[in-house]
C-alpha positions in Angstrom: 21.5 12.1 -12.5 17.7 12.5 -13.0 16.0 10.7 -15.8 15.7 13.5 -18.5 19.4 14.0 -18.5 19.9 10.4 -18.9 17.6 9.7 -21.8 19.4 12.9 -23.3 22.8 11.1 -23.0 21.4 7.8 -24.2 19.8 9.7 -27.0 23.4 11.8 -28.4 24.8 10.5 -31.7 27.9 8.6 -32.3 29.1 11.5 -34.6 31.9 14.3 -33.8 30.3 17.3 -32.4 31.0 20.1 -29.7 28.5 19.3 -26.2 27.9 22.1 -23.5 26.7 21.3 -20.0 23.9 23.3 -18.4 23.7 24.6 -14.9 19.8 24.6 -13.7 19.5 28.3 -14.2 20.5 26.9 -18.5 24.2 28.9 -17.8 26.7 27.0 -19.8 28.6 25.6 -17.1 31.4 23.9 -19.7 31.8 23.2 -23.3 33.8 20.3 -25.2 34.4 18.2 -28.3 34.1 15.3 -29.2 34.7 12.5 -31.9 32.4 10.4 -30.6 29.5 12.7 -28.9 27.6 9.8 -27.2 31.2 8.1 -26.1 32.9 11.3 -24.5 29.7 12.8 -22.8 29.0 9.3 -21.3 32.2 9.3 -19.7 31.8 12.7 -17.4 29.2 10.1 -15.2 31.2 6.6 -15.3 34.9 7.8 -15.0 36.2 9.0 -11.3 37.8 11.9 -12.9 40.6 11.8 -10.1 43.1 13.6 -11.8 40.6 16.5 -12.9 39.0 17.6 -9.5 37.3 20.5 -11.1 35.8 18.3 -13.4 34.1 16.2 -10.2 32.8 19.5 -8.8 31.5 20.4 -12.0 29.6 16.7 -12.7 26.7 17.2 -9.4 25.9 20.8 -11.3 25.1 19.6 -14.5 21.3 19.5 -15.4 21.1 19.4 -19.1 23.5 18.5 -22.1 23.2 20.7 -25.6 25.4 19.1 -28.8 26.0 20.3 -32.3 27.1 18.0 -35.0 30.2 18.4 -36.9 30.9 17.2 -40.6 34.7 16.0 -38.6 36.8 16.3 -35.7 38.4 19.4 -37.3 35.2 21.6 -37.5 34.6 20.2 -34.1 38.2 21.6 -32.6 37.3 25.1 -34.6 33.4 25.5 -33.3 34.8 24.4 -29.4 37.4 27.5 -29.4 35.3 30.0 -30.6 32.1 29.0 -28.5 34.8 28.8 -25.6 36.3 32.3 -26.1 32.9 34.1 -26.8 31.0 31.9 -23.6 33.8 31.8 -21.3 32.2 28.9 -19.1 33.8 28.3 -15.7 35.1 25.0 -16.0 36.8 25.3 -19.0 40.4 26.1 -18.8 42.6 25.5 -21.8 41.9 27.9 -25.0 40.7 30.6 -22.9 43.2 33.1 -23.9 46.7 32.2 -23.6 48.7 35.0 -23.7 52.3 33.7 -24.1 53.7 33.3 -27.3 53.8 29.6 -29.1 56.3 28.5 -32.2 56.0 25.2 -34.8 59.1 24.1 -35.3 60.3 21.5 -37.7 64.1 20.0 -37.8 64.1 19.4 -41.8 67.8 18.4 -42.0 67.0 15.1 -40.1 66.4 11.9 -42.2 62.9 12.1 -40.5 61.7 15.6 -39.7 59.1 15.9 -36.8 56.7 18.8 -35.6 57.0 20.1 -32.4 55.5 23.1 -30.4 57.8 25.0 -28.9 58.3 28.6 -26.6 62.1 29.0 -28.1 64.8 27.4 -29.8 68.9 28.0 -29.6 70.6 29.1 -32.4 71.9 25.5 -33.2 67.9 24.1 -33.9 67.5 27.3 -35.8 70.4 26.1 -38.0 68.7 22.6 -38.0 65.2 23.5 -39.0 62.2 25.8 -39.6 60.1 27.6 -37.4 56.7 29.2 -37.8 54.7 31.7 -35.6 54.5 33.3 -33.1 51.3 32.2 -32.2 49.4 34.6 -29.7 47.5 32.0 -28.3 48.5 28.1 -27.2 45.3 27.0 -27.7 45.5 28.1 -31.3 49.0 26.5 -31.7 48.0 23.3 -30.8 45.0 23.0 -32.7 46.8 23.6 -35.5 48.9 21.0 -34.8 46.5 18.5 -34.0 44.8 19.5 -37.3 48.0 18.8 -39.6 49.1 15.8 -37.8 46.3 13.9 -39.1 46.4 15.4 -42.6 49.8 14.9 -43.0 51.2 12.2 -40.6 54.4 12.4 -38.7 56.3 10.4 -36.0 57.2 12.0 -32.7 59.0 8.8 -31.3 62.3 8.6 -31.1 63.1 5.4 -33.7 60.7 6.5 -36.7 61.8 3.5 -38.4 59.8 1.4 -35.5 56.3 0.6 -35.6 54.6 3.2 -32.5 51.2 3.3 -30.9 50.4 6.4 -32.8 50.9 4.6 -36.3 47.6 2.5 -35.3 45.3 5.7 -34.6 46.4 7.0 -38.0 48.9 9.8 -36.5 52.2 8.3 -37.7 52.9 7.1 -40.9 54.6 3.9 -39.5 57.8 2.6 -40.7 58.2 3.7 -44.4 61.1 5.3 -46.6 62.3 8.5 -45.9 61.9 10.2 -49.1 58.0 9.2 -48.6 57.8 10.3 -45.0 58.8 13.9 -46.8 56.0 14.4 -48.6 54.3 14.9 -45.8 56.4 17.3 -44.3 56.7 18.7 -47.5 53.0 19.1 -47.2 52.9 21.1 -44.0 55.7 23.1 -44.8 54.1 24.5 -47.9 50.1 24.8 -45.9 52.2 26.8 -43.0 53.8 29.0 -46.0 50.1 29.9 -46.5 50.6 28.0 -50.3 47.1 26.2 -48.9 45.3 27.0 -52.5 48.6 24.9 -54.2 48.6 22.5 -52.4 44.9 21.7 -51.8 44.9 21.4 -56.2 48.1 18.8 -55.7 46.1 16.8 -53.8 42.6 17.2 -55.8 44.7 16.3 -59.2 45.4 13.2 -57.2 42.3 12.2 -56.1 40.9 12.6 -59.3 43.7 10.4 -61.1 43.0 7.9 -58.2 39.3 7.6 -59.3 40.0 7.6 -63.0 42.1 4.5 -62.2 39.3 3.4 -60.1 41.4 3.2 -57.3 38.5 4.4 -55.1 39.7 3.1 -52.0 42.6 5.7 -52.1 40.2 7.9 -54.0 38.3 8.3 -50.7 41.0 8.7 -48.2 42.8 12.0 -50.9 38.9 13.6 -51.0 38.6 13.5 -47.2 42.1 15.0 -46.8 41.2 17.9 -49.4 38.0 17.9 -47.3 40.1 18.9 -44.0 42.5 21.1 -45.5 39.5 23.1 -46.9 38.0 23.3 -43.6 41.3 24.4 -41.6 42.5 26.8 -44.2 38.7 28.8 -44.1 39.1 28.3 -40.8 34.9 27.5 -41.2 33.6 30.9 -40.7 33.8 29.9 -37.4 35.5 33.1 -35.2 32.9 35.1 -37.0 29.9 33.9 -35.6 27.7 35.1 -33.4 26.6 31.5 -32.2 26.8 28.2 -33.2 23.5 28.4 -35.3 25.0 30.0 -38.1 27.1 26.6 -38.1 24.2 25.1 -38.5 23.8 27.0 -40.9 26.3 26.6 -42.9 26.6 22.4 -42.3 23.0 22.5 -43.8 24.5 24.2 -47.1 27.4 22.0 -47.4 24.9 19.2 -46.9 22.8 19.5 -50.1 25.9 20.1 -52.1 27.0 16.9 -51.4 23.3 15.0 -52.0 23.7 17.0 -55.4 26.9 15.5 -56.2 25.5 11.8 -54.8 22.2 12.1 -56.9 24.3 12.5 -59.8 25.8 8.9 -58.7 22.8 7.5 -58.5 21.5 9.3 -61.9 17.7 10.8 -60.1 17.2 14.5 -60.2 17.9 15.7 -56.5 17.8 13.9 -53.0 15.3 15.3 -50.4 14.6 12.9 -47.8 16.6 9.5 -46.7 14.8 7.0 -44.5 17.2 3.8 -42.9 15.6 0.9 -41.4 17.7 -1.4 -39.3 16.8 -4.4 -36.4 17.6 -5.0 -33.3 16.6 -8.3 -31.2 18.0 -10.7 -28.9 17.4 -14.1 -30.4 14.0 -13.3 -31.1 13.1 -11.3 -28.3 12.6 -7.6 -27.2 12.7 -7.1 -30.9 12.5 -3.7 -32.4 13.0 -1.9 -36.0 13.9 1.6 -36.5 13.5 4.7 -38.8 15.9 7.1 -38.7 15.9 10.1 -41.6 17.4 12.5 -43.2 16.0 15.7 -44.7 18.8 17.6 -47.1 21.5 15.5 -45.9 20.4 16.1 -42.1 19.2 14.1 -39.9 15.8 15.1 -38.2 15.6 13.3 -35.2 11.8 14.1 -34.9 11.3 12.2 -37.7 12.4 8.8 -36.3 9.6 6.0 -35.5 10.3 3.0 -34.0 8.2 -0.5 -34.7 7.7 -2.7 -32.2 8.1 -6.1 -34.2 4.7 -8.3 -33.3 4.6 -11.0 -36.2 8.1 -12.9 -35.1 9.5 -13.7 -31.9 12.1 -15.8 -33.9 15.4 -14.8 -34.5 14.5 -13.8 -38.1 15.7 -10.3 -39.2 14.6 -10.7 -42.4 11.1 -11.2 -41.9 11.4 -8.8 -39.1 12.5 -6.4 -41.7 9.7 -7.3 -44.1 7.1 -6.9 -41.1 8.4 -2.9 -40.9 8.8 -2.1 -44.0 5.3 -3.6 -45.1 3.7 -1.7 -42.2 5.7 1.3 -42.9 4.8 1.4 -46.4 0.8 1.2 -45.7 1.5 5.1 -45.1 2.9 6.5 -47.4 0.8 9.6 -48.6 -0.6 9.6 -45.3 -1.5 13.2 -44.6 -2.6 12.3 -40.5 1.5 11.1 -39.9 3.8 13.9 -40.9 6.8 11.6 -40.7 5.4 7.9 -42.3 3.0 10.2 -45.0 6.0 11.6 -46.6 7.6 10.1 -50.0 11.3 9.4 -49.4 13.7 9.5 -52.2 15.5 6.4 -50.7 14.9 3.6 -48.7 18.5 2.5 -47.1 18.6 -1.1 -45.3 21.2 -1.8 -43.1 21.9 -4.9 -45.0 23.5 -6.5 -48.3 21.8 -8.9 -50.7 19.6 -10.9 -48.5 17.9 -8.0 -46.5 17.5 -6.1 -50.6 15.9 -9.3 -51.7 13.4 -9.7 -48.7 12.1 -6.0 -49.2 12.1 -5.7 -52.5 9.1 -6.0 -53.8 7.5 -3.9 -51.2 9.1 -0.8 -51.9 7.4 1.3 -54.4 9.6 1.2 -57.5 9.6 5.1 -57.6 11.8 5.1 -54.4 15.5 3.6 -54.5 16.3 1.0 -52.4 19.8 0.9 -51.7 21.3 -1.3 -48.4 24.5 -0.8 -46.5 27.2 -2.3 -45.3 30.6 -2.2 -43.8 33.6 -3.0 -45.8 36.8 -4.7 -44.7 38.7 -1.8 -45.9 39.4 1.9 -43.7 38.5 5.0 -44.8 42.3 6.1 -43.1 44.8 4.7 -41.0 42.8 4.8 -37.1 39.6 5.9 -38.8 36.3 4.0 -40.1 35.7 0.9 -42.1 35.0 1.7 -45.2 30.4 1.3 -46.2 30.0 -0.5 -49.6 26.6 0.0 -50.9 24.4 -2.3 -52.9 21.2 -2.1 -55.4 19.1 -4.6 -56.9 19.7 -3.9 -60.9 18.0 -6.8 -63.5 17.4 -8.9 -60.6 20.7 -8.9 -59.4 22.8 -7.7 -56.2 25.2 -5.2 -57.6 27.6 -3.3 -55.4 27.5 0.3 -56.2 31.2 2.7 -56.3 29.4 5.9 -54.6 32.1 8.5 -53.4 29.9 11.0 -51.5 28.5 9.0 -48.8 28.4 11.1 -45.8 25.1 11.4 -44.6 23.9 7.8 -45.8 26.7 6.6 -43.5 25.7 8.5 -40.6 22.0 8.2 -40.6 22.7 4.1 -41.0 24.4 4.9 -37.3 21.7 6.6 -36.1 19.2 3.9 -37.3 21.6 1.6 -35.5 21.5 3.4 -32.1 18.1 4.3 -31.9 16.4 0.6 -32.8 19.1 -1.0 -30.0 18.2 1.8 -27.7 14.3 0.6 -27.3 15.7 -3.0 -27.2 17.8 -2.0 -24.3 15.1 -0.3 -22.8 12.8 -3.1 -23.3 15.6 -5.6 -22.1 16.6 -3.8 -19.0 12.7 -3.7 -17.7 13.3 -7.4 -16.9 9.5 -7.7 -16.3 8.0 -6.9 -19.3 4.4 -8.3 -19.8 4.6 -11.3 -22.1 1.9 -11.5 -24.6 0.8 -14.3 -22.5 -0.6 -12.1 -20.1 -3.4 -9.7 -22.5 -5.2 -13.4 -22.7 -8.2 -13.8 -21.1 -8.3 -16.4 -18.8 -4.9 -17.1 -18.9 -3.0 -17.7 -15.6 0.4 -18.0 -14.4 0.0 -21.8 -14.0 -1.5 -22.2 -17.7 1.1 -19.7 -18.8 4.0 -22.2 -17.0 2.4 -24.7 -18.9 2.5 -22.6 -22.2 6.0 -22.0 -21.9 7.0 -25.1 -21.6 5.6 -26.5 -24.2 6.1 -23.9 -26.9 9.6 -22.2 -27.2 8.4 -19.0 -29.6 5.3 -17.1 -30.2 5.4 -18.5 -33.7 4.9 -22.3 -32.6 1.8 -21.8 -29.7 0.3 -19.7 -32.3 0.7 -22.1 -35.2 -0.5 -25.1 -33.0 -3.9 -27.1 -33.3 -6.7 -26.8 -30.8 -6.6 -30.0 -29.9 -3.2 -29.9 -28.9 -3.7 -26.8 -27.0 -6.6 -28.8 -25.0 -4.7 -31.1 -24.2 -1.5 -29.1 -22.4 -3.8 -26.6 -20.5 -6.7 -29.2 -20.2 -9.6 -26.9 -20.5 -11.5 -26.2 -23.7 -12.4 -22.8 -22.4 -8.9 -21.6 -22.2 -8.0 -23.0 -26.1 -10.4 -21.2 -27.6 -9.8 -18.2 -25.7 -5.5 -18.1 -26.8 -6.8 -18.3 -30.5 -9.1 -15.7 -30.4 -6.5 -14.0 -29.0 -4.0 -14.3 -32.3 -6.7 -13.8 -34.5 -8.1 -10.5 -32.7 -3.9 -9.7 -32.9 -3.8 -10.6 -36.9 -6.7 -8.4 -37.8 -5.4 -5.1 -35.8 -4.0 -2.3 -38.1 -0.4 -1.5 -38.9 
């Protein structure tokens, strides 16, 4: 693999999203999905692939990786198809254009109805059940499934009253009553029936009832479900398109509706651009703090900067935190630095109290300054934990009770990946130049002698001269190391 296609795959997002590998000539050799981009197109060069020996003809042919993010996994599964039928890559298989004929059936006279795709049923499971279709196409069949299984759970084991793998990935309901286990079925029966518009308002009166009780938990888990049921029944403009920009498109759109809705939360007039900060270090060392933003609910990956962390080589994320914000800030208004000149609406810390309190005061007071966490609660069964978010209000940590979340979420991950990517980068070098080596007349024995004296950074530079004369026993050499961290306490940024 050469090095640009493995700083793109180091690069992707942890965020669902449709990839396509590139031949050299840029002819799409194969597109996929993914719920976790970075995850699934990392795989393709650390599996063997033994059971797919296309796939390990394919891998030696690919010389560049293009992505698109998806809001979910559904809009994923909808944007792969179409792309897949319009591109036709080579290596691509399924969802071509099946041409035999594919059925939903679903036995309602059992105590605990299940979904299954069939080709044909006898007359005696037409007496027992319903069936739905035909389906021209299997990929279409299946994507369907795969769609209402999650937004209405059912059990395909054989004992549904028995706990099963698929409970713990949020496919199966698990062991409950079967007059609760209906509802779901209910649910699919009456989307299939193309009652979509009912049932979407059930579950919207729901969600709202859930919130007025403050029951926000369930709150959240009802809104993403009228979230996928939206998507599959509008089936996202997707066959339509002429390419997967007018996606884009579209995402974008969706994107500001929700900041609209979250600015209301947070009582400001509108939300234009989000910056996160988050840490990465390794007890002190190799220590870096990211930026990651968001413009209109998007991130803009050309926006990011990274700060090496030069005042600490302690393991100390909160002044580490204070160093990046405080340097970060001295730009603001900036009009040389397109990203660190601009005014963000928020400031989000990857953080609770503490981190809120340490940066406080350095954020303007014009900007909101929220930090992030992650709950104990998920989002659904096999999904997320649940973020709680936090604000400093009359000098106190509140935690606030925002419901549209997305893209604060999602650019907290991407401040996440991209600070313990330069870490990693830094780490893996092995060899990097200490500090110790940009001062004059410094050598490795003196340096030896340096090290083991001082354990951090923080203590040589905090020590007395006379100390310092007498572990490297030469005057000339003292006076040279603190030159050296005042030279490194006047420099700008």
């Amino acid at each position: 693999m050469n090095t640009q296609l493995q700083d793109k795959i180091t690069l992707l997002p942890r965020s669902s999203g449709i990839y396509k590998f590139l031949n050299r000539e840029g002819k799409v050799l194969y597109i996929g999905k993914a719920h976790n981009l970075k995850s699934r197109v990392s795989s393709y060069f650390s599996d063997t692939h033994l059971d797919r020996p296309r796939i390990v003809g394919m891998i030696p042919l690919i010389a560049d990786i293009n992505y698109v993010e998806t809001d979910n996994d559904i809009e994923a599964l909808v944007l792969e198809s179409a792309l897949i039928k319009r591109e036709q890559p080579k290596y691509n298989t399924d969802a071509k254009d099946d041409k035999s004929y594919s059925y939903l059936y679903i036995n309602i006279k059992h105590d605990y109805p299940t979904v299954r795709i069939v080709r044909q049923v006898s007359k005696a499971e037409l007496k027992e059940g319903k069936l739905f279709g035909p389906y021209p196409s299997g990929g279409s069949v299946r994507r369907v499934f795969h769609y209402l299984r999650r937004i209405f759970p059912f059990c395909t084991s054989k004992d549904p009253t028995k706990p099963c793998f698929d409970m713990h990935i949020g496919l199966c309901p698990g062991p409950i009553p079967s007059q609760e286990y209906r509802k779901n079925i209910n649910g699919i029966i009456e989307f299939l029936k193309g009652k979509s518009n009912h049932l979407i308002k059930n579950v919207v009166d729901e969600m709202e009832l859930a919130s007025d009780n403050q029951e926000y938990e369930s709150a959240a888990i009802l809104r993403d479900k009228v979230n996928d049921l939206r998507y599959l029944t509008s089936k996202i403009r997707v066959d339509n398109m002429e390419n997967e920009l007018e996606y884009v498109q579209i995402r974008r759109q969706r994107a500001k509706k929700r900041l609209q809705s979250l600015a209301k939360e947070l009582n400001i007039n509108q939300i234009h651009r989000v910056e996160c900060y988050d840490i990465s270090n390794l007890q002190g060392k190799f220590a870096y703090g990211s930026m990651a933003v968001a413009i209109d609910g998007i991130n803009d990956n050309s926006q990011y900067r990274i700060f090496k962390i030069r005042g600490v080589d302690i393991p100390n994320d909160l002044a580490m935190l204070s160093e990046v914000l405080r340097r970060r800030i001295k730009y603001l208004r900036n009009e040389l630095d397109v990203s660190l000149g601009q005014i963000p609406t928020i400031i989000l810390i990857d953080g609770g109290g503490n981190q809120l309190q340490a940066v406080n005061d350095l954020v303007p007071k014009d900007i909101v300054l929220l930090g992030i966490t992650k709950g104990r609660k998920y989002r659904r069964k096999g999904g997320r934990l649940l973020d709680e978010f936090w604000k400093i209000e009359n000098n106190e940590i509140v935690q606030l009770k925002l419901r549209n979340t997305q893209s604060l979420s999602l650019l907290r991950d991407e401040a996440h990946r991209f600070a313990l990517l330069h870490h990693r980068k830094a780490k893996a070098k092995g060899n990097i130049k200490s500090y110790l080596d940009e001062i004059p007349l410094v050598g490795p024995k003196t340096k030896k002698l340096l090290k083991q004296a001082f354990s951090s950074k923080e203590l040589l530079r905090s020590t007395s001269r006379e100390k310092l004369v007498g572990i490297v026993k030469n005057s000339k050499i003292a006076d040279a190391i603190i030159e050296y961290f005042k030279a490194e306490l006047s420099q700008p940024g």
